[in-house]
VOBA-1610 file (N, C-alpha, C; in pm, whole numbers, padded with zeros to 5 digits, always signed):
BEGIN
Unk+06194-05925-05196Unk+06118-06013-05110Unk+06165-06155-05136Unk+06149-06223-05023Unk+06250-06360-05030Unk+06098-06464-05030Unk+06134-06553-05148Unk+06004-06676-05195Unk+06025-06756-05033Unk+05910-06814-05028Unk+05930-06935-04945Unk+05914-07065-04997Unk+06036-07140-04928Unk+06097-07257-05016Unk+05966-07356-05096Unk+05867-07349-04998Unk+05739-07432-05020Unk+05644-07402-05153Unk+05638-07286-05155Unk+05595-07179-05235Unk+05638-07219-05399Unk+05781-07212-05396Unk+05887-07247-05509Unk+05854-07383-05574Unk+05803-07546-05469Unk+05798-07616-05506Unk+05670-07633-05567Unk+05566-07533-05540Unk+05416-07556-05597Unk+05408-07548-05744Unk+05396-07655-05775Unk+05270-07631-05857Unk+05148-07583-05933Unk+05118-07483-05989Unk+04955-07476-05980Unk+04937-07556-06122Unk+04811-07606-06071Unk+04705-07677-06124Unk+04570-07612-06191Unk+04523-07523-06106Unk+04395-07511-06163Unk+04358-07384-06079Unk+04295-07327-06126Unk+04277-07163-06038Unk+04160-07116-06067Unk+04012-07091-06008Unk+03912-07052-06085Unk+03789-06999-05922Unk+03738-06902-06040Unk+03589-06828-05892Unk+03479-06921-05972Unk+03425-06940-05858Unk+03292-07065-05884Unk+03193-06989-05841Unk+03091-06976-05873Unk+02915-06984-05820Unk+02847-07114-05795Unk+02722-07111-05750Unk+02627-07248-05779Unk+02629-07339-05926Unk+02635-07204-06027Unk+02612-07315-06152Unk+02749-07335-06214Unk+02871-07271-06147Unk+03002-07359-06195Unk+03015-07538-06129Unk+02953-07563-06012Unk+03007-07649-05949Unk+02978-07790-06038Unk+02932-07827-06163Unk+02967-07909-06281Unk+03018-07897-06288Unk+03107-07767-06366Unk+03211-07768-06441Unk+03345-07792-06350Unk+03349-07727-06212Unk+03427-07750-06110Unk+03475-07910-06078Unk+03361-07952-06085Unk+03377-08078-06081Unk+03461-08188-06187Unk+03439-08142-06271Unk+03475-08196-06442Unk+03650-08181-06417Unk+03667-07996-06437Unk+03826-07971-06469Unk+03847-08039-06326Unk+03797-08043-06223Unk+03873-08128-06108Unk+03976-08279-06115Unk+03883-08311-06154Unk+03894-08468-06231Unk+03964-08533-06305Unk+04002-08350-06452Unk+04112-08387-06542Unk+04210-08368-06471Unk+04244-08301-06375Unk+04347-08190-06329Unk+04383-08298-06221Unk+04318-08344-06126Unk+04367-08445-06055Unk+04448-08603-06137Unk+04343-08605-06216Unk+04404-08765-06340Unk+04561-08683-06376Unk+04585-08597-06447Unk+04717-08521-06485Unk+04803-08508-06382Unk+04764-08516-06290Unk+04866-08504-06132Unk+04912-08638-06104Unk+04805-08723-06152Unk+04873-08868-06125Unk+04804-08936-05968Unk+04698-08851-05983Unk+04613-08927-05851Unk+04502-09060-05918Unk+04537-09144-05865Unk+04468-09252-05931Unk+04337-09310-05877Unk+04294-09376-05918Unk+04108-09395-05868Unk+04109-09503-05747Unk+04039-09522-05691Unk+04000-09481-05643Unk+03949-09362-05533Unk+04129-09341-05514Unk+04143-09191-05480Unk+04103-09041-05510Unk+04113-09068-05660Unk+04050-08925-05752Unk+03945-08901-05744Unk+03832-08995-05708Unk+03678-08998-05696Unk+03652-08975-05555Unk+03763-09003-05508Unk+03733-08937-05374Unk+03723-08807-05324Unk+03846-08744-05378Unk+03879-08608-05373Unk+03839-08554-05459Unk+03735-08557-05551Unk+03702-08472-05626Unk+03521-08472-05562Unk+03441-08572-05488Unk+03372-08565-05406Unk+03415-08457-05266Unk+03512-08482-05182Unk+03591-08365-05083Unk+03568-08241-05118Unk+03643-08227-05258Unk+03635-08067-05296Unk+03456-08024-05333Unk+03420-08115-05386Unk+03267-08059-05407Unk+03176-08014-05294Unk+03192-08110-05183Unk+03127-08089-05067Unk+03182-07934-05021Unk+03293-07906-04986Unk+03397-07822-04947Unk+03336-07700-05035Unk+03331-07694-05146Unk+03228-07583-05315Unk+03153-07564-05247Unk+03041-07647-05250Unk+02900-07697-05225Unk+02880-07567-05052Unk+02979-07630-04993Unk+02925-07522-04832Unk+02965-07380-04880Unk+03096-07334-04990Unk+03145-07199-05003Unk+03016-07162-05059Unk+02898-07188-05131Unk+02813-07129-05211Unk+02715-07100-05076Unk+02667-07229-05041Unk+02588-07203-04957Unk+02602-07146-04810Unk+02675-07134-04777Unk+02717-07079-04619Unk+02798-06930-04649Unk+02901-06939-04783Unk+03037-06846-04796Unk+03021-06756-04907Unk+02875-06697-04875Unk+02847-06558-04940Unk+02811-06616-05160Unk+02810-06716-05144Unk+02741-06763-05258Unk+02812-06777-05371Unk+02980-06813-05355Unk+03072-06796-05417Unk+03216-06834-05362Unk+03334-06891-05447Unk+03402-06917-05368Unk+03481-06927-05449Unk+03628-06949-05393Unk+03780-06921-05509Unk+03860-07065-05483Unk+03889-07121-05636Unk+03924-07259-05592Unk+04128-07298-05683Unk+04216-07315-05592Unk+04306-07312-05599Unk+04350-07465-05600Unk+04379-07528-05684Unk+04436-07653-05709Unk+04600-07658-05705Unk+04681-07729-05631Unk+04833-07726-05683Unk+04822-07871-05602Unk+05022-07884-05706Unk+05080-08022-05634Unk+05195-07978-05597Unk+05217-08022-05445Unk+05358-07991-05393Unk+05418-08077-05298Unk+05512-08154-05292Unk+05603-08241-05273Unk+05561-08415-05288Unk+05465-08409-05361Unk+05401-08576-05384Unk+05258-08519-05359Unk+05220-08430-05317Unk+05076-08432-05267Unk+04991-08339-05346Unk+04868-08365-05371Unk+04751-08275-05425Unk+04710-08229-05316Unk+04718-08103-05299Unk+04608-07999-05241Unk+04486-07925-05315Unk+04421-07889-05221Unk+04300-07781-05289Unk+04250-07660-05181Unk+04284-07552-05179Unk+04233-07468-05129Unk+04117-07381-05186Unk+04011-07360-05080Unk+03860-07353-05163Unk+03846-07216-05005Unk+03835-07140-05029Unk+03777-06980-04995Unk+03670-06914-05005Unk+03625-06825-04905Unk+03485-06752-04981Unk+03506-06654-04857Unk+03380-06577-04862Unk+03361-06452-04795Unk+03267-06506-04679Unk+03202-06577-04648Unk+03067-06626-04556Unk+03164-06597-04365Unk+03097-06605-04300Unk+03114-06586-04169Unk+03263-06681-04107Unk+03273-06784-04211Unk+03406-06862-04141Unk+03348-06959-04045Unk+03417-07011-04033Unk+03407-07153-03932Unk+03551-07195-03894Unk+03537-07316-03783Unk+03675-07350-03725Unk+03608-07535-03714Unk+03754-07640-03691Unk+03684-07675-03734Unk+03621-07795-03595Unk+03591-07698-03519Unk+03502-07741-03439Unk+03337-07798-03475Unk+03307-07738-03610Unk+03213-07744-03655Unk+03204-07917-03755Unk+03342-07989-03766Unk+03300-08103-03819Unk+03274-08210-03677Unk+03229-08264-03716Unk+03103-08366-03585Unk+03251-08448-03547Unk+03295-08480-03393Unk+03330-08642-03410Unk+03284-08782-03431Unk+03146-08795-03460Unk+03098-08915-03479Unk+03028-08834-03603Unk+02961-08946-03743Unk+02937-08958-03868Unk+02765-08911-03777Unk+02743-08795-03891Unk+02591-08712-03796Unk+02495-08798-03896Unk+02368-08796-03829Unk+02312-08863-03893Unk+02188-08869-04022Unk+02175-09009-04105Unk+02132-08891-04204Unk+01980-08842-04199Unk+01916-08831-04092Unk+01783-08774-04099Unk+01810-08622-03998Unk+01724-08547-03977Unk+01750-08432-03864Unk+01844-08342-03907Unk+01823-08255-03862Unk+01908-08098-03899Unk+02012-08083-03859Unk+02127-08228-03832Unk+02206-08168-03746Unk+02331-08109-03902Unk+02428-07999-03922Unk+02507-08024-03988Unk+02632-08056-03947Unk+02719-08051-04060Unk+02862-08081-04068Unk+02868-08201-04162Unk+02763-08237-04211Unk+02776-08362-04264Unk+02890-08353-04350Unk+02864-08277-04493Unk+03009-08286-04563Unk+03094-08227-04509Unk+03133-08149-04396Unk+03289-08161-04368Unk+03335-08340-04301Unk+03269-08350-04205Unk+03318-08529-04148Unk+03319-08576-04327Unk+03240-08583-04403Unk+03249-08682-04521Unk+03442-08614-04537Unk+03448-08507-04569Unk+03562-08452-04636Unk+03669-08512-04565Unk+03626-08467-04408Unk+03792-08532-04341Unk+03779-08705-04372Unk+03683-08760-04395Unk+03723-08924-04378Unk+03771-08913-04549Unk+03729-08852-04648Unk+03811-08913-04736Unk+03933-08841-04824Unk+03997-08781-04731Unk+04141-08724-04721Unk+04215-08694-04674Unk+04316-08712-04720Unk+04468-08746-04612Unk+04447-08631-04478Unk+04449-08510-04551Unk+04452-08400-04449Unk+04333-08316-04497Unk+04289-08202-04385Unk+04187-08126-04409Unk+04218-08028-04278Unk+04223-07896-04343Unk+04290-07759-04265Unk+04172-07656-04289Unk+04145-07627-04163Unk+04031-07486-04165Unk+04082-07404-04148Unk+04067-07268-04168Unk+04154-07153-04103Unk+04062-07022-04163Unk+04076-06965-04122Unk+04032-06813-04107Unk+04056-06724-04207Unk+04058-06709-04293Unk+04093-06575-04427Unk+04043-06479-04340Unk+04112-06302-04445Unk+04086-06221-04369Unk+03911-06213-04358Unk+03822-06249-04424Unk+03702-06247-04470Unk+03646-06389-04494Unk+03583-06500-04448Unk+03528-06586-04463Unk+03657-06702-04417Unk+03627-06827-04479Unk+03707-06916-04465Unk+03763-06924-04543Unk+03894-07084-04517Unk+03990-07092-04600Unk+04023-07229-04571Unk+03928-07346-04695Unk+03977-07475-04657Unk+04065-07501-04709Unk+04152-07632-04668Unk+04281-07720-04771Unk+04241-07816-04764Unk+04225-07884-04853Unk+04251-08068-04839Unk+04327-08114-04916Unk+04408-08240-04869Unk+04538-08281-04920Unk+04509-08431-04939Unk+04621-08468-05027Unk+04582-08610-05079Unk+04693-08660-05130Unk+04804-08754-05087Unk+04893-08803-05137Unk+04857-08858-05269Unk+04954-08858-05350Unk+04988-08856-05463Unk+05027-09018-05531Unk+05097-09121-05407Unk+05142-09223-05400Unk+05059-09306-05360
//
């Protein structure tokens, strides 16, 4: 079987299944693991808020659990965060900032896309499958 070139250049960083009461600790190794990558602050506090929100819906929406994949590949931090829950597309983040009283959601996905470079929804065979990306520079 032939690697793909992208594949080759990754990285991993950090690899771990979360519940509700990992998302401290999720948070924590996030933080070292991003500082070691060389993402610098005000940026790192950003994306380590992104990924929590991003946790935060796999528990509550994505079957109460979720699989969290950290790497760096070509200058950039990614994070792919997974679970089993019904999936979404991402029609579901608002175009305007929703507001903060009333039931509407999406709130932390809009938070997620405004504070990172990129943010990819997609479909696993079973639940979702976010990315968020974050230059490095």
């Amino acid at each position: 079987m032939k690697a793909h070139v992208a594949d080759l250049r990754r990285e991993r960083l950090l690899e771990l299944l979360f519940a509700a009461e990992d998302v401290p600790i999720l948070r924590r190794r996030l933080t070292e693991c991003a500082a070691r990558a060389g993402l610098g602050e005000p940026r790192r506090s950003d994306f380590v808020l992104a990924v929590h929100e991003v946790a935060c819906n796999a528990v509550e929406h994505g079957g109460g659990a979720g699989r969290l994949l950290l790497y760096r590949c070509d200058g950039t931090l990614h994070c792919r965060v997974s679970d089993h829950g019904p999936g979404f597309t991402e029609e579901a983040i608002p175009p305007d900032p929703p507001g903060l009283c009333g039931g509407e959601g999406g709130r932390g996905l809009w938070l997620t896309q405004q504070l990172t470079d990129r943010l990819e929804i997609a479909a696993g065979a079973v639940g979702a499958v976010v990315t968020l990306a974050m230059g490095l520079r």
